[in-house]
Structure formats: structure tokens, C-alpha cells
C-alpha positions in Angstrom: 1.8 -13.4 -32.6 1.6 -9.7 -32.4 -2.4 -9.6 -32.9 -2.7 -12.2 -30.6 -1.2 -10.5 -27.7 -3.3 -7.4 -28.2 -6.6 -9.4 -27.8 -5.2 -11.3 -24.9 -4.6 -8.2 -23.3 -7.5 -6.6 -24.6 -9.3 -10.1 -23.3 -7.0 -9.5 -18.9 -8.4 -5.7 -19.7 -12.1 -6.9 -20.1 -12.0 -9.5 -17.1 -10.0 -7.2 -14.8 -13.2 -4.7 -15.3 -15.5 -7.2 -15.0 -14.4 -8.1 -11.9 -15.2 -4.8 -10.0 -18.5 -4.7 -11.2 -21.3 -6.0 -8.4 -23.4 -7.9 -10.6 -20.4 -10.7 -10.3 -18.8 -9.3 -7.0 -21.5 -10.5 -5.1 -22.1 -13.3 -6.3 -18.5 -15.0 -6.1 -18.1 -13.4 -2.7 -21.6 -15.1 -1.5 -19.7 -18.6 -3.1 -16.9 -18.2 -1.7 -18.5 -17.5 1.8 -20.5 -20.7 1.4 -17.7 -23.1 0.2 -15.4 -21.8 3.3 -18.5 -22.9 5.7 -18.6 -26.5 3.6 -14.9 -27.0 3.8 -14.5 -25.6 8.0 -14.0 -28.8 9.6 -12.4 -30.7 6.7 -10.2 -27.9 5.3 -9.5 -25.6 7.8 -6.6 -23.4 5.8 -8.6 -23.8 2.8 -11.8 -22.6 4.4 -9.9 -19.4 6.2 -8.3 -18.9 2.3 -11.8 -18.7 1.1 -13.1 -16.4 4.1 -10.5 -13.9 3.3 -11.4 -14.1 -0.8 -14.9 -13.5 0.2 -14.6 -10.3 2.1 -11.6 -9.2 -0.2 -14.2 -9.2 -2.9 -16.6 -7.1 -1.6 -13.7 -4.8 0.1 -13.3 -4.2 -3.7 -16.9 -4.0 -5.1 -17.6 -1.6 -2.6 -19.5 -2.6 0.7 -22.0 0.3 1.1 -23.7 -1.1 -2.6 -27.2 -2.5 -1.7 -28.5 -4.3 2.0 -27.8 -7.5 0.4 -24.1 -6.0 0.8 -23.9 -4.7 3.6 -25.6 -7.6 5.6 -23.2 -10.4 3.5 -20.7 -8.6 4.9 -21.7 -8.4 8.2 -21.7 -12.0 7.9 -18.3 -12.4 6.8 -17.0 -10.2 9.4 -18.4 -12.3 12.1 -16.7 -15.1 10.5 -13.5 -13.8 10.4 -13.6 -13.3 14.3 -14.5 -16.5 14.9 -11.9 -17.6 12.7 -9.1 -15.9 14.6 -10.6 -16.7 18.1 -8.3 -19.5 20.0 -8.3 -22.5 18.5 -9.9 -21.7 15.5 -9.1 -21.8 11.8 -5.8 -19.5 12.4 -4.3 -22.0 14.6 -3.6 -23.9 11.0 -1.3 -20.9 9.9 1.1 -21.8 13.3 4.9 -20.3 12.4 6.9 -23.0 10.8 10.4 -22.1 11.7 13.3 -22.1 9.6 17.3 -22.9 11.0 19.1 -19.9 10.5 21.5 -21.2 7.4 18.2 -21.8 5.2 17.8 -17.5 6.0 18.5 -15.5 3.3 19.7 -12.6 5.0 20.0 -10.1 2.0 16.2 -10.3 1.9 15.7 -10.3 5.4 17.6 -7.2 5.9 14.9 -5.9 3.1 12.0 -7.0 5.8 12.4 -4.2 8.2 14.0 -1.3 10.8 15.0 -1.1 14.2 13.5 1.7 15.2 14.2 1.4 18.8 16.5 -1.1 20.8 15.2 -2.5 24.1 16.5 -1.2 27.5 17.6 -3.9 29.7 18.2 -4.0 33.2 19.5 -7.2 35.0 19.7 -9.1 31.7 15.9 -8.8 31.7 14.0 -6.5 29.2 12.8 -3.4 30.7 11.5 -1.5 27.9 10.5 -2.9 24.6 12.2 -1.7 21.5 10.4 -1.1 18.0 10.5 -3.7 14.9 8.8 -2.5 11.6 8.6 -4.9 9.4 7.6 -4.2 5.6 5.6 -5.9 2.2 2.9 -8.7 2.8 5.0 -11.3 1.2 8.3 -10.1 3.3 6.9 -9.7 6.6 5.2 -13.1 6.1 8.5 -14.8 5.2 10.1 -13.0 8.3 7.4 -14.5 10.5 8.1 -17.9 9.2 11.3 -17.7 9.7 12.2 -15.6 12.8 11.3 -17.2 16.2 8.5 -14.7 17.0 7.9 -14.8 20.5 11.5 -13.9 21.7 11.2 -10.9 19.7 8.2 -9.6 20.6 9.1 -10.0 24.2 11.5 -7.6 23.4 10.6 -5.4 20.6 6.6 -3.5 19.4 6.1 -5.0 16.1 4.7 -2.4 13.3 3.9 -4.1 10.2 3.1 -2.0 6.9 1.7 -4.2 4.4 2.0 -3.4 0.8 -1.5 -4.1 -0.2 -4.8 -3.0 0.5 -7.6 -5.8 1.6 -6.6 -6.9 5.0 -8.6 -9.8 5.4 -5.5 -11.6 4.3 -3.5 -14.9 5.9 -0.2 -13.6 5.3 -1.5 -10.7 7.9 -4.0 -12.5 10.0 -1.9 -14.6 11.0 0.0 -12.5 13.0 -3.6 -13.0 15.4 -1.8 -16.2 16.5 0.1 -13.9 18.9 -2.5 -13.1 21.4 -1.0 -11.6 24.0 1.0 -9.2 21.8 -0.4 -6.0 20.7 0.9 -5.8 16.9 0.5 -1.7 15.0 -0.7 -2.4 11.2 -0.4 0.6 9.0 -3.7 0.7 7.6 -4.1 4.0 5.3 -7.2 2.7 3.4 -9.8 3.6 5.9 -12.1 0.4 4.8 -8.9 -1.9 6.0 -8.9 0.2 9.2 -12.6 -0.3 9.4 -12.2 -3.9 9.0 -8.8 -4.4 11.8 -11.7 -2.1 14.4 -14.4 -4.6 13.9 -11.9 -7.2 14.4 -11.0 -6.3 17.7 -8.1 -8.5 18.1 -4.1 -7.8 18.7 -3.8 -6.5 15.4 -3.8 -2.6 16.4 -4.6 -0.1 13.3 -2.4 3.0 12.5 -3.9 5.6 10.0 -0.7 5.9 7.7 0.9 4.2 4.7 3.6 4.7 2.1 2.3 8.0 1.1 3.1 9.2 5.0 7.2 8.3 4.4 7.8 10.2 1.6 11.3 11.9 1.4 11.0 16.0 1.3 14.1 16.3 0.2 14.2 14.2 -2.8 10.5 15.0 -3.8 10.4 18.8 -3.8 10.1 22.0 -6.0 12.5 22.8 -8.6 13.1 26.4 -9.1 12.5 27.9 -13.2 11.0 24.8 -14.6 8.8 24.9 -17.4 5.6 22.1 -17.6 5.6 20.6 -20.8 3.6 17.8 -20.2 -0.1 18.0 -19.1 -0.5 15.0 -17.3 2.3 12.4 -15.3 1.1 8.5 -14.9 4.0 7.1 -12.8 3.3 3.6 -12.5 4.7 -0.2 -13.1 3.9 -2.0 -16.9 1.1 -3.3 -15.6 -2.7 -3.5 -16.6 -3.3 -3.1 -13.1 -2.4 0.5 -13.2 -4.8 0.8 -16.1 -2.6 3.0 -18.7 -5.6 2.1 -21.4 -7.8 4.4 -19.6 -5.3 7.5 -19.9 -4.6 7.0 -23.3 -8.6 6.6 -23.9 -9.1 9.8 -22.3 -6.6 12.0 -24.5 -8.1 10.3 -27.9 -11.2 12.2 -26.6 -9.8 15.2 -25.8 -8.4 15.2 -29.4 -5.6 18.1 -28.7 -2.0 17.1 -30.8 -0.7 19.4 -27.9 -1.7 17.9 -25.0 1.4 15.9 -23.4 2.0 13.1 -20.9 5.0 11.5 -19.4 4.7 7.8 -18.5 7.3 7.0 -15.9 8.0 3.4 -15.0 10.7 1.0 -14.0 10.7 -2.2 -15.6 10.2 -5.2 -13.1 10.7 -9.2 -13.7 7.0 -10.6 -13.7 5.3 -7.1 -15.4 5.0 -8.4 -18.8 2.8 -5.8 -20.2 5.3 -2.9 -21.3 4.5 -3.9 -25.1 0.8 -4.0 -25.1 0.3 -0.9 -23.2 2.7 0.7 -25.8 1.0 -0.8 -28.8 -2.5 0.7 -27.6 -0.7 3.9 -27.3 0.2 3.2 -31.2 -3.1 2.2 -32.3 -4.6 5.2 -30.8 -1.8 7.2 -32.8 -0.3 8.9 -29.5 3.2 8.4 -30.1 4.0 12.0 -30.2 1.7 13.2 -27.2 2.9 10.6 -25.0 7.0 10.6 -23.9 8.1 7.4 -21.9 11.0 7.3 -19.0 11.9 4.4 -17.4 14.2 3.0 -14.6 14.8 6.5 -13.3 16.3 7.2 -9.6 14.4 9.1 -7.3 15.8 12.4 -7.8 14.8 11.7 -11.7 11.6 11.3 -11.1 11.7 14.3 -8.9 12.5 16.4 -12.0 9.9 14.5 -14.6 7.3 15.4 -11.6 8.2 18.8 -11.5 7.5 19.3 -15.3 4.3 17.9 -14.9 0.9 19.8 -14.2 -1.1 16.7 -12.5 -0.4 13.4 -11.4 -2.9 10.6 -12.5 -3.3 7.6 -10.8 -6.0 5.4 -12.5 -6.0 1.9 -10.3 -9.1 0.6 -9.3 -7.1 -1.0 -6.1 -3.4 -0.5 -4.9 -1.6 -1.1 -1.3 -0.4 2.4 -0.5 0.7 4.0 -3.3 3.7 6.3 -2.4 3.9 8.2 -6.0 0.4 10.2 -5.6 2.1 11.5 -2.2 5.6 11.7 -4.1 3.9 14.3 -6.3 2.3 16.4 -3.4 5.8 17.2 -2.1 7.0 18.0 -5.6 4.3 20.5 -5.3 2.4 18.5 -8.1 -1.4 18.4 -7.8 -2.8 14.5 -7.8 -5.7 12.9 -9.7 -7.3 10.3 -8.5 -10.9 7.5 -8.7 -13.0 8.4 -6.3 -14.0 4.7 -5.8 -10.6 3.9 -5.4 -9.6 1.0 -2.7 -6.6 1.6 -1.3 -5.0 4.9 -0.9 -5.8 7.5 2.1 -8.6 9.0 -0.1 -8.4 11.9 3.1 -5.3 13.4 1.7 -7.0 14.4 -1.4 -8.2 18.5 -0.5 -8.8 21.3 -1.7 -4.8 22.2 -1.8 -4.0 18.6 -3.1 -6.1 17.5 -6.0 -9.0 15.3 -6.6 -11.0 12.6 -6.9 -13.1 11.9 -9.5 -15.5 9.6 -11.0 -13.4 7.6 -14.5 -16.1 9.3 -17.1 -15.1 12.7 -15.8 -11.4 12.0 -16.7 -10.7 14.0 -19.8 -12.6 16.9 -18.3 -10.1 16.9 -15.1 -7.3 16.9 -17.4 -8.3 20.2 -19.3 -9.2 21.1 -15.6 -5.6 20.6 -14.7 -4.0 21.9 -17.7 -5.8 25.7 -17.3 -5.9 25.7 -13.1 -2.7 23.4 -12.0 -1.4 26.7 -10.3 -4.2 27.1 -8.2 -3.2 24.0 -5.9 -0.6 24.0 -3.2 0.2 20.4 -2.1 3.3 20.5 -0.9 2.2 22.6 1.9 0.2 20.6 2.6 1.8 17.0 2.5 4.8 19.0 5.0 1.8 20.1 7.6 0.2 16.3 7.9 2.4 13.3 6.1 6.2 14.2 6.5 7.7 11.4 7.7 8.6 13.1 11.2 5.1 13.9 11.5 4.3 10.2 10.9 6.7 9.0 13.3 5.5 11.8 16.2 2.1 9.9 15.8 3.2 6.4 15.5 5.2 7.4 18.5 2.7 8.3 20.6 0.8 5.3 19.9 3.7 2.8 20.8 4.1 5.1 24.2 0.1 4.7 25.0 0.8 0.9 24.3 3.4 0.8 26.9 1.2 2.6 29.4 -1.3 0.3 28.8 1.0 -2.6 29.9 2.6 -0.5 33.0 6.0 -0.1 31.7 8.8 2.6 30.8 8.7 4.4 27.9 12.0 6.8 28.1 13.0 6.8 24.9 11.2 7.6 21.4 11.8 5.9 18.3 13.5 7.1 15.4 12.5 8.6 11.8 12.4 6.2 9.0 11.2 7.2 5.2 10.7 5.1 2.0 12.6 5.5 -0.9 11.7 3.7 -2.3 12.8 0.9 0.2 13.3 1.6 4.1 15.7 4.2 5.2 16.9 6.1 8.6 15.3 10.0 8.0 16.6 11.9 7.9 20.3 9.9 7.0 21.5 6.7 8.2 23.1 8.0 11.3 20.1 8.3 12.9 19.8 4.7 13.6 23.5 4.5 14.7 23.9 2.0 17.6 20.4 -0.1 16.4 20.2 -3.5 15.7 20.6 -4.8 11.7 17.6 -7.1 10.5 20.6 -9.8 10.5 21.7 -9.4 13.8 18.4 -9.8 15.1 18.0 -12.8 13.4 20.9 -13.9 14.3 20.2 -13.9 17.7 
């Protein structure tokens, strides 16, 4: 049984590659782009499913390989705007609603913020308020079950999905809601690419995860030593590509070269035992130390004994621990073909990007020069979360302008930690609505 879950894993590990490579991209995007135009009249939810699958594919190939590409994507594109036009295929994703006592509230409550209340005047709305709303599958559920136009009569909705490829029904559907201008938190700039060309209500934001961290949990501890080399903080999951790390110190070949794995364990990753039996195969035991279902403030001190932090997806929504590491004042690593992540926040004081051949190289890079980086002055200059919300702030006040009315109050700081908080404590959104109140009502 044990073999046989190495070479299934092995086997996901093979596919998973093969499935970024262009020579099968294209292909299955350019099938998937024909069987959406077959099934259009017959199918319409399947054909818009198929639509999305096709750009997503290419999002993740890369775009810019080849005319053949670039002009297949083009196509797509124009697709996708038609799709979303009135009375297109994103009429068939219409909000079902839900009666309130099938709500479960403890999830709901999970969904979002409040990060302004509307002004009233006359028992008529005045000034709208601000609703974000977070996770694809969450803020989907939310839509579903919340009556929508009530509440964005009264409140700006921010979403902040919590993966990359935007060209996604769960999100697209939010185009049903014409009239409404909706912010989307886009930090991958091929996603904020893709919500421009769109030109619909679905209003892009240059910010993720990585923009919310906490500076107070994630900062500089004073007289620590850095006995590990390398920090992968990342989810039991092939996804996050641990094989490729472990690969990487086999060549490097140094008994004293150390790395931290830090991970929580979470229902549906199954693949804590075969990433730990490569590690045995490749006789790293004692180079590699393994934490798990730390707090934040844990993490904060694993970080903080660390020289670099590696992240080795090929694809991710935002990932916050990258940018958790820059105000620890740890250095990132990072693909250079990675889709995803604000690949801007990578500088000369932050870290770098890199192609996956160059990785062991990088980590005897980091090992010698960690000290030369400064990221947390960095990540405190340009992604602090009051930063973020100044921005996203001015953008909700240029949307109220736009529609001729008051804007006399700002809204307030939230961070993530790794779920939605008031910044920079809970007072700050004293006297705000709860998720269950609004539903509620």
C-alpha cells in the first residue's frame, strides 16, 4: 500500500507538471473554446463553464507564448464579453435565494466586514456603506444566499477572491449586477489585465492577501539566531510543490544546510505522508525540521530563524505567507513564471524571482547574502494594511463622485490573520453591522 501511494503521487506530480507545459495548454484551451461555441445555445452554463476553463488555461500556460497564443486568447476574451453582456450566457448564473433559516450564519459571518455603515437621511440611504466580502467559494455562497440588490443599494461591495484566474463563474457572476460598480482585489496583474479588458462592473483593485498582513504579529525579533537556511510555509499539498525543495537540497549535497517546513494540517490535503516519504527517500530527515498547526505569533518566530522564504507554486490566489515573511524582515523566493502573486513586490530590498533550475543556486545565494535585503521596510512603505485601506479608500470615494453623492466618512482598517479582522483591534469597527445582522435584515 505504501509503494503504491508513492507512485500515485509521483504519477498527480507528473500530470500536475504536464499540465503547465504549452504543448498541452493550448491544445485543451483551443477544445475547450470550441466545445463552449458547440454547446452556446443548448448548454448555456455549461458553455460559459467551458469559456472560463479555456482562458483559465492559458492564464496558466502563460499568454505572451507564441501568436497562436496571444490571438486564441484574444478570442476568448471577446467571448467572455459577449458572455456577460445582457441576456447572455450569465443570465443562467441568476441568484437563487435561500430563506434565512437554511443560512448558516457561523459561515456567513466568515464571508466578510463591514467596513462602513450607510448614512441615512429620511429613512432613505444617503451615503453607501462598504461590504467586503472574502474566498471564491464564500462570497459565492453569500451571493446565493443574501438578497443582493438591497444590499448593494446600500453598501460598495469589495470582493477578494482567494484564487488567481478570474475568468471564473463563481466571480463573473457578480456581472449580473449591472448597474452596480463591484471593487475585485486583483493582485495578479494578468487577472487585473483580464477584469480591464472586460470592461464591465467588476472594478479591479491592485491588492491581495499579501497587502493585509498584520505588522505586529509578523515582525523582527531581537537576538535570534538563523538556523535554518531556507522556510517553505505551505499547506500538505502537491500544489505547493515541496518535491521541488527537497530536489534542490539533494543537489546542493550540504548535511548542513537546514529547512523548516511549516504547515497546518487541513481536512481534504491528503498529501502530508507522501511529501514526507520523498523527504525519506532522498535521506533529508535531518536537514529538514517540520512544524505544524502553529498560531500566528509561532510562525512569526519560525520566520524569524529563517534566512529566505521559498515559495515554489506554479499558481496560488494571493498568497499572504511570502508577504508574512517581508514584515518579519525575511527575504522571499519566488518562480518568476509564477500566476498569482503581485510578482511587483518582489525588489531589490525584498527578494527574488527566479527561474526553478536556478533554485539551488538561490539558496546558497541566500544562505551567504540574506543580510543584504531589507523587506520589512519595505512591505511598511507600500503593503501595510493602512496603506491598503488609504488606497482602497480613495477608490470607493472616486466611485461615489462618479455617482454624485456624499462621501463624509472613510472606511475602516481591516487585516488578515489569517481570517478577517478590524486593524488595528476590534474596536475599530465598533458600532458596524455583523455579517448576521445584515443578513438578517
Amino acid at each position: 500500500m505504501f509503494l503504491i501511494r508513492r507512485f500515485v503521487y509521483a504519477l498527480r506530480i507528473w500530470w500536475f507538471d504536464l499540465l503547465f507545459h504549452p504543448l498541452v495548454g493550448w491544445p485543451a484551451s483551443l477544445l475547450c473554446f470550441a466545445l463552449s461555441n458547440v454547446l452556446r445555445h443548448w448548454r448555456p452554463a455549461w458553455s460559459l463553464s467551458l469559456l472560463c476553463r479555456s482562458h483559465c488555461i492559458l492564464l496558466r500556460i502563460g499568454q505572451s507564448r507564441g501568436p497562436f497564443n496571444v490571438g486564441l486568447n484574444r478570442l476568448i476574451e471577446r467571448s467572455l464579453k459577449r458572455a456577460i453582456a445582457p441576456a447572455e450566457l450569465v443570465e443562467s448564473l441568476a441568484a437563487r435565494q435561500t430563506c434565512v433559516e437554511r443560512i448558516d450564519l457561523t459561515a456567513s459571518q466568515m464571508a466578510g466586514l463591514v467596513l462602513k455603515t450607510p448614512r441615512y437621511e429620511g429613512g432613505r440611504v444617503v451615503e453607501r456603506g462598504a461590504l467586503l466580502l472574502k474566498n471564491t467559494e464564500r462570497l459565492d455562497s453569500f451571493r446565493r444566499c443574501a438578497k443582493m440588490l438591497p444590499i448593494l443599494e446600500r453598501y460598495n461591495l469589495i470582493l477578494e477572491p482567494s484564487w488567481s484566474a478570474y475568468a471564473n463563474r463563481k466571480l463573473l457572476s457578480f456581472c449580473i449586477f449591472r448597474q452596480h460598480p463591484i471593487i475585485v482585489l486583483a493582485p495578479c496583474q494578468a487577472d487585473y489585465r483580464f477584469l480591464v479588458v472586460l470592461n464591465s462592473n467588476l472594478r479591479p483593485f491592485p491588492a491581495g492577501a499579501g497587502d493585509w498582513v498584520d505588522p505586529r504579529i509578523f515582525r523582527p525579533l531581537g537576538g535570534r539566531e538563523k538556523p535554518f537556511d531556507a522556510v517553505m510555509v505551505a499547506r500538505w499539498t502537491l500544489l505547493k510543490r515541496h518535491h521541488v525543495l527537497l530536489r534542490a537540497l539533494q543537489r546542493i549535497g550540504d548535511p548542513s544546510f537546514r529547512v523548516a517546513f511549516v504547515a497546518p494540517n487541513i481536512p481534504g490535503d491528503t498529501d502530508r505522508e507522501p511529501i514526507l516519504a520523498v523527504m525519506r527517500k532522498l535521506h533529508l530527515g535531518r536537514q529538514v525540521t517540520v512544524f505544524e498547526d502553529l498560531e500566528p505569533a509561532a510562525v512569526n518566530e519560525v520566520l524569524n530563524q529563517s534566512k529566505v522564504n521559498v515559495l515554489l507554486s506554479r499558481q496560488e490566489g494571493s498568497n499572504r505567507s511570502l508577504f508574512e515573511g517581508f514584515f518579519a524582515g525575511v527575504p522571499g523566493l519566488a518562480l518568476e513564471n509564477h500566476v498569482g502573486i503581485p510578482l511587483t513586490h518582489f525588489t531589490p530590498q525584498t527578494g527574488r524571482l527566479i527561474a526553478e533550475h536556478d533554485l539551488a543556486d538561490a539558496l546558497l545565494y541566500f544562505r551567504a547574502h540574506w543580510s543584504r535585503f531589507a523587506p520589512r521596510a519595505w512591505a511598511l512603505g507600500n503593503i501595510a494594511p493602512h496603506l491598503t485601506t488609504q488606497k482602497l479608500n480613495f477608490v470607493l470615494q472616486k466611485l461615489a463622485e462618479e455617482r454624485r453623492e456624499p462621501w463624509t466618512r472613510d472606511i475602516v482598517c481591516k487585516c488578515n490573520c489569517p481570517e478577517l479582522r478590524y486593524y488595528p483591534d476590534d474596536s475599530a469597527g465598533r458600532g458596524l453591522s455583523t455579517m448576521a445582522d445584515l443578513l438578517a435584515q
